[in-house]
Each structure stands twice: as C-alpha cells, then as structure tokens.
C-alpha positions in Angstrom: 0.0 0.0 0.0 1.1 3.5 -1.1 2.5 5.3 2.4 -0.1 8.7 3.5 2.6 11.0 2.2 2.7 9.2 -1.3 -1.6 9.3 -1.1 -1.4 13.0 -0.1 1.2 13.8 -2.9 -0.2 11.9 -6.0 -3.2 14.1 -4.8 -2.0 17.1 -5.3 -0.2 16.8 -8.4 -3.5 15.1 -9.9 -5.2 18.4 -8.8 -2.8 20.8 -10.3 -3.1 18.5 -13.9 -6.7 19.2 -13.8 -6.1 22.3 -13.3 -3.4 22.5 -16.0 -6.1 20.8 -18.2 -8.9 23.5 -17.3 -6.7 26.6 -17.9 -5.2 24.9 -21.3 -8.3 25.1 -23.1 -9.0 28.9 -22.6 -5.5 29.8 -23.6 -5.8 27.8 -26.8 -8.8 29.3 -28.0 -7.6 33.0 -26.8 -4.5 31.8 -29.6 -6.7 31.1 -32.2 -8.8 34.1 -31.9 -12.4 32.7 -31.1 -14.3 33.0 -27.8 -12.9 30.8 -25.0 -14.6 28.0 -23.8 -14.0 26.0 -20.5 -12.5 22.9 -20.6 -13.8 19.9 -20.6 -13.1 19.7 -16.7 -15.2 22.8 -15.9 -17.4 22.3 -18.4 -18.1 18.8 -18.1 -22.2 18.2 -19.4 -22.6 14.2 -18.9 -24.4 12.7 -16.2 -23.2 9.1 -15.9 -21.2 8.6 -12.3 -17.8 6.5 -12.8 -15.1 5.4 -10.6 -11.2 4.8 -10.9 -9.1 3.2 -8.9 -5.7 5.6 -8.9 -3.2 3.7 -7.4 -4.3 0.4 -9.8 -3.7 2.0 -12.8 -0.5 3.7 -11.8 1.4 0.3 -10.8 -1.2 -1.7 -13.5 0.2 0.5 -16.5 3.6 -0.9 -18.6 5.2 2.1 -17.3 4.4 1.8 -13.8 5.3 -2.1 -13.6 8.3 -1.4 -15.5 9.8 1.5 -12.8 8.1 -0.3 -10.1 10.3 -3.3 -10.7 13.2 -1.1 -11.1 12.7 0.2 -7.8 12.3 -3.0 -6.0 15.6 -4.4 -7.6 17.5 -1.3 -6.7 16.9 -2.0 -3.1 17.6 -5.6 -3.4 21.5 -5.0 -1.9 19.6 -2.9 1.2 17.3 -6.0 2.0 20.1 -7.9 1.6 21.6 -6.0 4.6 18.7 -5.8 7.1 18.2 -9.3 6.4 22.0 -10.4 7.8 22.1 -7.7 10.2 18.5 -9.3 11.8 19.7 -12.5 11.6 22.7 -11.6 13.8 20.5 -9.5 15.8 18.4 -13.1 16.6 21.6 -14.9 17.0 22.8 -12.9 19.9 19.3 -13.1 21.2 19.9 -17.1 21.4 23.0 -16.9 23.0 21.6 -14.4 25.6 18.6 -16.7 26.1 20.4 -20.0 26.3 23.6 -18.7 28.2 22.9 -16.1 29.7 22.6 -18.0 33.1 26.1 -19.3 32.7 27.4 -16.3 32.3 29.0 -13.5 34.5 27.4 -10.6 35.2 30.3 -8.6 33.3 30.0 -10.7 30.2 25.9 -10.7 30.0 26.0 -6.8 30.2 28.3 -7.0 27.0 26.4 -8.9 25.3 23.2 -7.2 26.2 24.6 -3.9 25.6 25.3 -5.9 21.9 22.3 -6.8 21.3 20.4 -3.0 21.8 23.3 -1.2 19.7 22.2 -4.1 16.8 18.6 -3.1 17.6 19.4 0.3 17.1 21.5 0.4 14.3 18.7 -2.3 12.5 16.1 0.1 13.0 17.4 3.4 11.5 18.8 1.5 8.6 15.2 -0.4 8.2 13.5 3.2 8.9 15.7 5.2 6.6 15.6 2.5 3.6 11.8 2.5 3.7 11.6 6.5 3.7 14.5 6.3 0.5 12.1 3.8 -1.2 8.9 5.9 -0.6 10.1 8.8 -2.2 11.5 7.4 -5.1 8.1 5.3 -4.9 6.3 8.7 -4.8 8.8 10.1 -7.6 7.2 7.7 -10.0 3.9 7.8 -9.3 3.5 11.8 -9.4 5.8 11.4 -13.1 3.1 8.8 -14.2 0.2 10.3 -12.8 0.9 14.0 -14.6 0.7 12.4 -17.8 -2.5 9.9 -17.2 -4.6 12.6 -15.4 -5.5 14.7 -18.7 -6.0 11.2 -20.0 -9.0 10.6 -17.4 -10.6 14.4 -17.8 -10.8 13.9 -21.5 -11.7 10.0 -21.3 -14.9 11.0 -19.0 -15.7 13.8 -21.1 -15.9 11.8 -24.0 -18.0 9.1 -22.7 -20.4 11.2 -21.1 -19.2 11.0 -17.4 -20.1 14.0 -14.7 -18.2 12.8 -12.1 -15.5 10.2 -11.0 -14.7 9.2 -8.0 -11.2 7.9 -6.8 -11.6 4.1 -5.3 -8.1 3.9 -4.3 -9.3 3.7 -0.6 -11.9 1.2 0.9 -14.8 2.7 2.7 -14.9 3.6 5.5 -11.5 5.2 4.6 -12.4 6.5 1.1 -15.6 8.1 -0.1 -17.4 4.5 -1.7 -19.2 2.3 0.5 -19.9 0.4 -2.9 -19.9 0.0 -6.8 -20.2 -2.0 -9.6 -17.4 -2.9 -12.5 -19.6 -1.5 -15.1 -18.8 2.2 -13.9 -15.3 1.8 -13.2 -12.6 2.6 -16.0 -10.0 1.7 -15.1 -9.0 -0.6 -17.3 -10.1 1.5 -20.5 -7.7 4.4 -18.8 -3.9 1.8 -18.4 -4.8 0.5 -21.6 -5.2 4.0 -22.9 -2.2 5.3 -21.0 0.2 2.4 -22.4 -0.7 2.9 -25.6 0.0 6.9 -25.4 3.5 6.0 -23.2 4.9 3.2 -26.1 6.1 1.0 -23.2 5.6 -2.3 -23.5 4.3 -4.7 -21.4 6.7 -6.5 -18.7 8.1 -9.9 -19.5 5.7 -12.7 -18.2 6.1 -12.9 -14.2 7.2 -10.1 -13.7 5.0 -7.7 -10.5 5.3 -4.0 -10.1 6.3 -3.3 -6.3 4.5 -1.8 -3.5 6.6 -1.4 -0.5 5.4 -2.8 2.5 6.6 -1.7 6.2 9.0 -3.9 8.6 7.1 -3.6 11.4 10.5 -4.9 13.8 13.9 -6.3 13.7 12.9 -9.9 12.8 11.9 -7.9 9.4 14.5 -8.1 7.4 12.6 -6.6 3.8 12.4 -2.9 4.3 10.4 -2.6 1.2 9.2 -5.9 -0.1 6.3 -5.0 -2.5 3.3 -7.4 -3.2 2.1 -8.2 -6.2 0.8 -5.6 -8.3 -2.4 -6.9 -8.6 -5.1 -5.2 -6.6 -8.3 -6.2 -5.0 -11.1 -7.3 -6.8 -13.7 -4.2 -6.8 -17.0 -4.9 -5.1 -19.1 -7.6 -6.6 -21.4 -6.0 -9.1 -24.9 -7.6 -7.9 -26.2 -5.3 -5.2 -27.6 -6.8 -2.4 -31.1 -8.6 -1.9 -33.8 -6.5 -0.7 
C-alpha cells in the first residue's frame, strides 16, 4: 500500500493536472482568436457517475510495472543488509537466552549492551531504507500520474461522465461504500495510458512493487512489495432486498 505522504502527494499533483487541463483550453482558444470555452473539466455536461481506482492504474500500466520493478531491484543490496544484520541480531538473542545464566554478570552486560546497539542500528537502517524507497516510490507515481490525469478528464468527457470518483481507498477510509465494475474505468484508462506512453508490457512474471513496512527487527525486507495486482472491486450484484 502507497505510504499517507505518497496518497497526499499523488493528490496534489493530480489536482494541479486538472487544473493544467482547465486553464489549457481557454489559452488555446484565446490563440486562435475565437471565444474561449472552459475545458472539458469545468465544463463537463454528462451525467453518468464512474469510478477509478488511482493507485491500480498507476502500478497496472507498462510504465508503472516497469519502474516499479526497477525500484524494488535497486533495493535488493539494502534488503540484503537488514536481512543479515536481523539474523545476527536473533543470533545474539539465542545466546543471551540460552547462556545467559552461565554467564558472569560482566560478560551478559556486553552482550546485552550488543544486542540493543544491533537493535538500534537495524532500525534506523530499516526506517531510513523505507523512507528512501517511498520517495523514489512517490517520484514515480506523481511522473506517471501527470501524464495519465489529462487522459481521465478527457476519457470521461468523451464518454459522457459527470463525475468520477477515486476508489483507491476502501470505505470507510475512502468516499465509496460500494460500486459496480460496469462504472469503473480503469481498465479503459492503463490501456489507454500504455498505448500513449509506447512501453511495452513486462516480461511474463514479472510484478510492479509496492513497499510494505518492517514492522521490527525480525523484518529483514524494508520494502518488499506485493504483487501488483489489486483487489477485486466490489461484486457488481447489489444486495437482496
């Protein structure tokens, strides 16, 4: 799952695109000398309701799977390192626990004193990695998402759309408590978006990377993403009456 910061940034910049995409038309029509109209944003006239889920068609498009991938190989060498530096962390934690009785005072305070400088050490290196890795996470989706959002603005005006609404979060979190496939567009918008972009689809196998949090030192992957693929959206048959 995309960290808050990541959520809150890839917000903003798809705000200022639609705003890039409502001040564009104006200007272009003030160039060509006829009366300016607003854009298809502001002037948007259909009145079908759709949904998109962001984040799905960020690390769903070519683009997005290819960088993502990137990413996650990149840190490969740091996961590497929290992984051996846990593992030694859990080694000194079975000595302690199966010698510590035997041994003197003097030499358990060493090796406790060990163990909590390992602790330390693992958890600004974990904490520091999966800050690195979110940024450069966040890096990628803003770059992707500056280019796709003009896509969705004139995709919904095309196709008769008033309003769409961002399903990137589950209710109660996001706005949706639920919807049905047929509204969302998703789908038409990566295939869209990797046509315009000329990247081509990942070899087979490979997953885009989503980083997910160590949550202590027996964590040795600071950012060990899950498959790309995201939830199934609700079931489309609403509920019995």
């Amino acid at each position: 799952m995309i960290s808050k910061f990541v959520r809150i940034s890839l917000a903003t910049v798809f705000g200022l695109s639609l705003l890039a995409v409502a001040q564009a038309a104006p200007a272009a029509g003030a160039a060509a000398g006829t009366p300016t109209t607003p854009s298809a944003a502001a002037a948007a006239t259909g009145t079908k309701v759709g949904t998109i889920n962001i984040e799905q068609a960020i690390f769903a498009s070519n683009e997005g799977r290819r960088d993502f991938e990137a990413l996650s190989k990149k840190f490969e060498p740091k996961q590497s390192e929290l992984k051996g530096l846990s593992d030694e962390i859990e080694s000194l934690k079975k000595q302690l626990s199966t010698q510590g009785d035997k041994m003197n005072e003097d030499a358990k305070a060493v090796l406790v004193k060990q163990i909590e400088s390992k602790q330390k050490s693992f958890e600004r290196t974990s904490q520091d990695a999966q800050e690195e890795f979110q940024g450069q996470q966040g890096e990628i989706g803003n770059r992707i998402l500056t280019k796709m959002a003009p896509m969705i603005v004139k995709y919904a005006g095309e196709n008769g759309y008033g309003i769409i609404i961002d399903t990137s979060q589950q209710w109660p979190r996001g706005p949706v408590i639920w919807y049905g496939q047929a509204v969302d567009i998703t789908q038409p918008i990566v295939e869209a978006y990797n046509v315009q972009s000329g990247v081509p689809a990942p070899a087979a196998g490979s997953t885009a990377a989503k980083p997910v949090k160590p949550s202590g030192p027996a964590a040795t992957k600071p950012a060990t993403p899950p498959a790309t693929k995201p939830a199934t959206p609700p079931a489309t048959k609403p509920p019995s009456q």
